[in-house]
C-alpha positions as CSV (number, residue, x, y, z in Angstrom):
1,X,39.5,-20.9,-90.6
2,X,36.8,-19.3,-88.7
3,X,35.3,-21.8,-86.0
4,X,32.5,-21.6,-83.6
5,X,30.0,-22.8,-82.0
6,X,26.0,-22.1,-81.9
7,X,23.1,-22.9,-80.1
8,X,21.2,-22.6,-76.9
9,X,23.8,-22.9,-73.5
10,X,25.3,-26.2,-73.0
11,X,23.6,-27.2,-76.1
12,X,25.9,-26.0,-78.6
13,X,26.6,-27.4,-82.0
14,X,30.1,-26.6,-84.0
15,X,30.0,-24.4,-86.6
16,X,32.9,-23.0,-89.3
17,X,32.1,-19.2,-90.7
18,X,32.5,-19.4,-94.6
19,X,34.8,-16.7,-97.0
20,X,31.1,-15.4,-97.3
21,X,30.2,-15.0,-93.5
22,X,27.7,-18.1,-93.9
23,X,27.6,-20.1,-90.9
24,X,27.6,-23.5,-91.8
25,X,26.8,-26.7,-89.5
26,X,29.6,-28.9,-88.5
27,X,27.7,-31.6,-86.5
28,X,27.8,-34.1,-89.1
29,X,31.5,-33.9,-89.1
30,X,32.9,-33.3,-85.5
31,X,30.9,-33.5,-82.2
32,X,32.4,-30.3,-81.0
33,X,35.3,-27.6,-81.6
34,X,37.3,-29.6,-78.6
35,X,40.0,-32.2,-78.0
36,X,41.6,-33.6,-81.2
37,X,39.5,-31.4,-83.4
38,X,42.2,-28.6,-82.4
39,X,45.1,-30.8,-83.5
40,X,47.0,-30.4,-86.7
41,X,45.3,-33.2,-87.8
42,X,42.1,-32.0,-86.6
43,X,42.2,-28.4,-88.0
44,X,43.5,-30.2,-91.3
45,X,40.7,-32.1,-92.0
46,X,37.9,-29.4,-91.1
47,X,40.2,-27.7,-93.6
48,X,40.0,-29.6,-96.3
49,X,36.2,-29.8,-96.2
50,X,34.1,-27.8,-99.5
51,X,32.0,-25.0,-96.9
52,X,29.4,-25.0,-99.2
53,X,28.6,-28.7,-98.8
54,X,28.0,-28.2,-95.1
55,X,24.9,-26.9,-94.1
56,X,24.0,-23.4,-93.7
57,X,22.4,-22.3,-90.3
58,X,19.1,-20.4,-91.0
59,X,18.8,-17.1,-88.6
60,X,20.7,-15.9,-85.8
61,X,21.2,-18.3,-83.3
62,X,23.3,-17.4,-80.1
63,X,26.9,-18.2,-80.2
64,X,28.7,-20.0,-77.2
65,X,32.0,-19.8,-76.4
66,X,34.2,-20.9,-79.4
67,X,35.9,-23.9,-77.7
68,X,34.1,-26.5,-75.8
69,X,35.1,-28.2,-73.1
70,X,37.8,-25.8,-71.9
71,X,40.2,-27.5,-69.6
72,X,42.1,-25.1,-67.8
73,X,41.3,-21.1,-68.3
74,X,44.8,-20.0,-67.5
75,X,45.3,-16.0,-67.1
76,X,48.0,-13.9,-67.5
77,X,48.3,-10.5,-65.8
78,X,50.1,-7.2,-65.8
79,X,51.3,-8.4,-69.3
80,X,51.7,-4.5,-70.9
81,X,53.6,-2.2,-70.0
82,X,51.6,0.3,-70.7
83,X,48.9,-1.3,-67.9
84,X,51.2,-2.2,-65.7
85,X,52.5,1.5,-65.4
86,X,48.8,2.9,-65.2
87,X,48.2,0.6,-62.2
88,X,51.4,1.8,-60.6
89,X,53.2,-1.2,-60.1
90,X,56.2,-2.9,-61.2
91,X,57.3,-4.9,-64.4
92,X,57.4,-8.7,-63.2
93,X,60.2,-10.8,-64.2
94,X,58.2,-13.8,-64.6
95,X,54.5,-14.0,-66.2
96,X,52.0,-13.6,-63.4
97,X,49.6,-16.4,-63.3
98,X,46.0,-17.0,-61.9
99,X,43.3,-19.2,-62.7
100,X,40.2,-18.3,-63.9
101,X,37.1,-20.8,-63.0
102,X,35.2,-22.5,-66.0
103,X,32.0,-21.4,-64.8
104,X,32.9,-17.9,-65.4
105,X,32.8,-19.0,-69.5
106,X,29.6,-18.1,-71.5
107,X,29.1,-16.6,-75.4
108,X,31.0,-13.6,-76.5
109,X,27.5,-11.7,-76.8
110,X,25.9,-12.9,-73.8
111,X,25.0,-10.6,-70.4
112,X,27.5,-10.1,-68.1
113,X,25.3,-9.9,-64.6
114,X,27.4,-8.5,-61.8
115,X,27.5,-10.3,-58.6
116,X,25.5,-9.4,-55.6
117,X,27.6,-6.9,-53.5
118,X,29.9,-6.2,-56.5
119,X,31.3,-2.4,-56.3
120,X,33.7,-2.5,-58.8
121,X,32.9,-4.6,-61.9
122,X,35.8,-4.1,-64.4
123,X,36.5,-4.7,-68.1
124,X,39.7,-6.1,-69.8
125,X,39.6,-6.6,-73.6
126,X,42.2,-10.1,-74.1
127,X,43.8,-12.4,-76.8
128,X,43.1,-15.6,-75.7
129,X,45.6,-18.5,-76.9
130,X,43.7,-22.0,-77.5
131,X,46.0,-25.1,-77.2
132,X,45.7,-27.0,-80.1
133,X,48.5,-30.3,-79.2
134,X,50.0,-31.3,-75.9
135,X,52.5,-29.0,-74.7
136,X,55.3,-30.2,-71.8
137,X,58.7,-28.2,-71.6
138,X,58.4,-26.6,-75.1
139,X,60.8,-24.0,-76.3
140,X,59.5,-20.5,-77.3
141,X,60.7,-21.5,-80.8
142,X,58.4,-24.3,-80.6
143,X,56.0,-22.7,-78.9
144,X,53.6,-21.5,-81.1
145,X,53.4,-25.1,-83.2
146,X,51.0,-26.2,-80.2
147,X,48.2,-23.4,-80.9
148,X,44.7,-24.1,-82.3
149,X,43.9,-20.5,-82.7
150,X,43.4,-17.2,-80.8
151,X,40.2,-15.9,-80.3
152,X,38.8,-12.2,-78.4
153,X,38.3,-12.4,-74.0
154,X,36.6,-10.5,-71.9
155,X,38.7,-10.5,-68.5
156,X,35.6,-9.0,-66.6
157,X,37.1,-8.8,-62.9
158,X,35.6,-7.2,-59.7
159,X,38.1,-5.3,-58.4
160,X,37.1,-5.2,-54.8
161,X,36.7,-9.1,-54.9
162,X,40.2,-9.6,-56.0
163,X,42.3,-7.3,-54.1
164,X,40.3,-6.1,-50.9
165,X,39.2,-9.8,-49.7
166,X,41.8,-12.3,-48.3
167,X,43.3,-14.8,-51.0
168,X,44.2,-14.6,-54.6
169,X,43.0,-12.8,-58.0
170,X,40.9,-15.6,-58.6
171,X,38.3,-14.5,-56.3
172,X,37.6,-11.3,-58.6
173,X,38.2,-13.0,-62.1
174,X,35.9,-16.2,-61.6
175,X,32.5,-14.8,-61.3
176,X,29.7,-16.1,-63.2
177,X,29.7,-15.0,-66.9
178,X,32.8,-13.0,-66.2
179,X,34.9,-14.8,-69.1
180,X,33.1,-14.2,-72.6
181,X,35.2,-15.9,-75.2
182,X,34.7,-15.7,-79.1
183,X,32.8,-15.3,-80.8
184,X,35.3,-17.4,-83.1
185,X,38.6,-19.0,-82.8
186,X,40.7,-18.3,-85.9
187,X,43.5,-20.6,-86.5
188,X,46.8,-19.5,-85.9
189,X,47.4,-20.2,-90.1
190,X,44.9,-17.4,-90.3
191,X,46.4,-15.2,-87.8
192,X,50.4,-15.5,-88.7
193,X,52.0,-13.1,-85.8
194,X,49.7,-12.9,-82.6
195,X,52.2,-10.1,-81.7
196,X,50.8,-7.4,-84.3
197,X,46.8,-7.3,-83.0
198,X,45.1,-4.0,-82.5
199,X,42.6,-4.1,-79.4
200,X,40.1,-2.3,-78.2
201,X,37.2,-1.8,-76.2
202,X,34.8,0.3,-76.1
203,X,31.7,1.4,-73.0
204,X,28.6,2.7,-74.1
205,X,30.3,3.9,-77.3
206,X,33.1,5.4,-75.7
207,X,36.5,3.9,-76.2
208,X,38.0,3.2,-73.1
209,X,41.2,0.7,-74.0
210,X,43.1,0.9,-77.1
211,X,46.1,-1.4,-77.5
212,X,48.7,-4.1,-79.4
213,X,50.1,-7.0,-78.8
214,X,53.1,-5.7,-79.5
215,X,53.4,-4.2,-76.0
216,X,53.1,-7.6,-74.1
217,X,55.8,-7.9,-71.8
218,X,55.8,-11.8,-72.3
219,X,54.9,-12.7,-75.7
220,X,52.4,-15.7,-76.7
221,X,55.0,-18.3,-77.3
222,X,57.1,-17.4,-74.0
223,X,54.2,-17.5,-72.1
224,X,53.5,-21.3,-73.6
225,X,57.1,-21.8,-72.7
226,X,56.9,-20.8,-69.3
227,X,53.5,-22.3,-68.5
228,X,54.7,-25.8,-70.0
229,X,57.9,-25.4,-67.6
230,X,55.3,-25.6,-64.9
231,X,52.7,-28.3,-66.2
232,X,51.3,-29.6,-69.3
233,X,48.8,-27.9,-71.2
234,X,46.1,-29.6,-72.9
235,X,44.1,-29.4,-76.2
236,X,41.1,-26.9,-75.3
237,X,43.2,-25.4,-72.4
238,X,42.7,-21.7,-72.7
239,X,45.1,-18.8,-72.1
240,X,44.2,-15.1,-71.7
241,X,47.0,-13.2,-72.1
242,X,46.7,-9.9,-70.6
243,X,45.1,-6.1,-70.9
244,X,46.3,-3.1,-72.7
245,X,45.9,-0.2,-71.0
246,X,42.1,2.1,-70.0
247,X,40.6,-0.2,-67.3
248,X,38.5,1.4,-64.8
249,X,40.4,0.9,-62.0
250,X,42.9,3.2,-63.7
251,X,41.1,5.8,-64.5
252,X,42.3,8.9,-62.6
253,X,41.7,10.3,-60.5
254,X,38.4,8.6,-59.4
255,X,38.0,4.7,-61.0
256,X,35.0,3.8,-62.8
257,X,33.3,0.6,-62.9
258,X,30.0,-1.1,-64.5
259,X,26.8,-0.6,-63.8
260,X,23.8,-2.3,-64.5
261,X,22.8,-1.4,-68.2
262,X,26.1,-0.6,-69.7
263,X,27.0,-2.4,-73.0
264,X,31.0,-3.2,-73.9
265,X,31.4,-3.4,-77.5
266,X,35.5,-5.2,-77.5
267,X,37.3,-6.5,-80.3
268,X,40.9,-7.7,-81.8
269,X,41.9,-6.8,-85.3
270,X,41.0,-10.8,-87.4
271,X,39.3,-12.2,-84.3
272,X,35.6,-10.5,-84.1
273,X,33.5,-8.2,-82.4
274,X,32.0,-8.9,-78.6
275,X,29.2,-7.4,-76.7
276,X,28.0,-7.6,-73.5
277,X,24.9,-5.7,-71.9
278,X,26.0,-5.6,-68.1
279,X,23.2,-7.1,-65.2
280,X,22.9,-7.7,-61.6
281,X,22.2,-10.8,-60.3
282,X,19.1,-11.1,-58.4
């Protein structure tokens, strides 16, 4: 299944994509795609709906983030090798995590506006991992039984912000509109092995990052095993994974960053298409 929500910010209704691409209305079933929706019992019961009873949504309405309510927006970085070696530094032996803050979240095709004084806007195409059941001290066998779904991030980090000002990686990853998720989460039925996704992501029509998931250093479900070690994650907490490699900051031997006016076309191979025109805030 193919879920999502529509609608004008903070006023978004949930929505399931037909086999046929039709968006129909979920709002007579399920408040939002959060909580117990993304249960196994949840998913099973959107699942067993007929589409074509459910309303279909006349237009193009925007599309929000695909889960609402996110609890935590956990991040994962230097998660491919292949990035870690472009940015020169070492493999870790643990998963490297920061938080991201949930006011950063907005619709997988809405602006991404720079913040004032930002020098070095960056882009980072991500699987994000949406918990679907409570997770607390889970094996990476088990792992994987407590995802929802997966759906397409946009890591948007200013580079300056999280390495050249005291403090953590948070500072440069928790901007506003700096995490674009969606525009769907497909459930992890759908998806089978998270570890086979092409990624890419693409600047003004010219490809900058091209990766797999198969090159994660930590997969999804040790990842889940290894955050649950350290506290429980939630239905609706998020996780984004990590970047292939073709960032800005890696470019050599001068970086490149956004500008005002650029559009990033990203994408994961089952998940959907984003794109975000890039702004400055006022």
């Amino acid at each position: 299944m193919k879920l999502l929500r529509f609608g004008d910010a903070g006023a978004e209704k949930p929505g399931m994509l037909d086999d046929d691409g039709v968006l129909r209305d979920l709002s007579g079933v399920v408040d939002d795609i959060a909580g117990y929706v993304l249960s196994d019992a949840g998913l099973a019961k959107l699942r067993d709906l007929d589409p074509s009873g459910l309303p279909a949504v006349d237009g193009d309405p925007r599309l929000g983030p695909c889960v609402g309510n996110i609890g935590k927006f956990c991040c994962i970085g230097l998660n491919y090798s292949d990035h870690a070696a472009e940015s020169g530094l070492p493999i870790p032996d643990h998963p490297i995590l920061f938080m991201k803050a949930n006011s950063a979240i907005v619709g997988p095709y809405d602006d991404v506006v720079m913040p004032r004084g930002s020098t070095q806007t960056d882009w980072e195409v991500e699987l994000g991992v949406v918990i679907g059941t409570e997770a607390k001290y889970v094996s990476k066998e088990d792992a994987l039984d407590h995802v929802a779904g997966y759906c397409v991030i946009n890591d948007v980090s200013e580079r300056h912000f999280q390495t050249g000002l005291t403090g953590q990686w948070t500072k440069g990853k928790s901007c506003d509109t700096f995490g674009p998720t969606g525009p769907w989460l497909v459930t992890r039925d759908e998806v089978g092995d998270p570890q086979t996704l092409d990624m890419s992501l693409d600047v003004n029509g010219k490809r900058m990052q091209t990766g797999n998931t198969a090159t994660m250093i930590f997969s999804v479900a040790e990842i889940i095993e290894h955050l649950s070690s350290l506290f429980t994650l939630h239905p609706g907490d998020v996780i984004s994974t990590g970047t292939p490699p073709g960032v800005g900051m890696g470019i050599k031997p001068d970086p490149v960053y956004l500008k005002a006016g650029d559009v990033m076309e990203l994408s994961i191979q089952g998940l959907g298409t984003q794109r975000q025109r890039v702004g400055e805030d006022a």
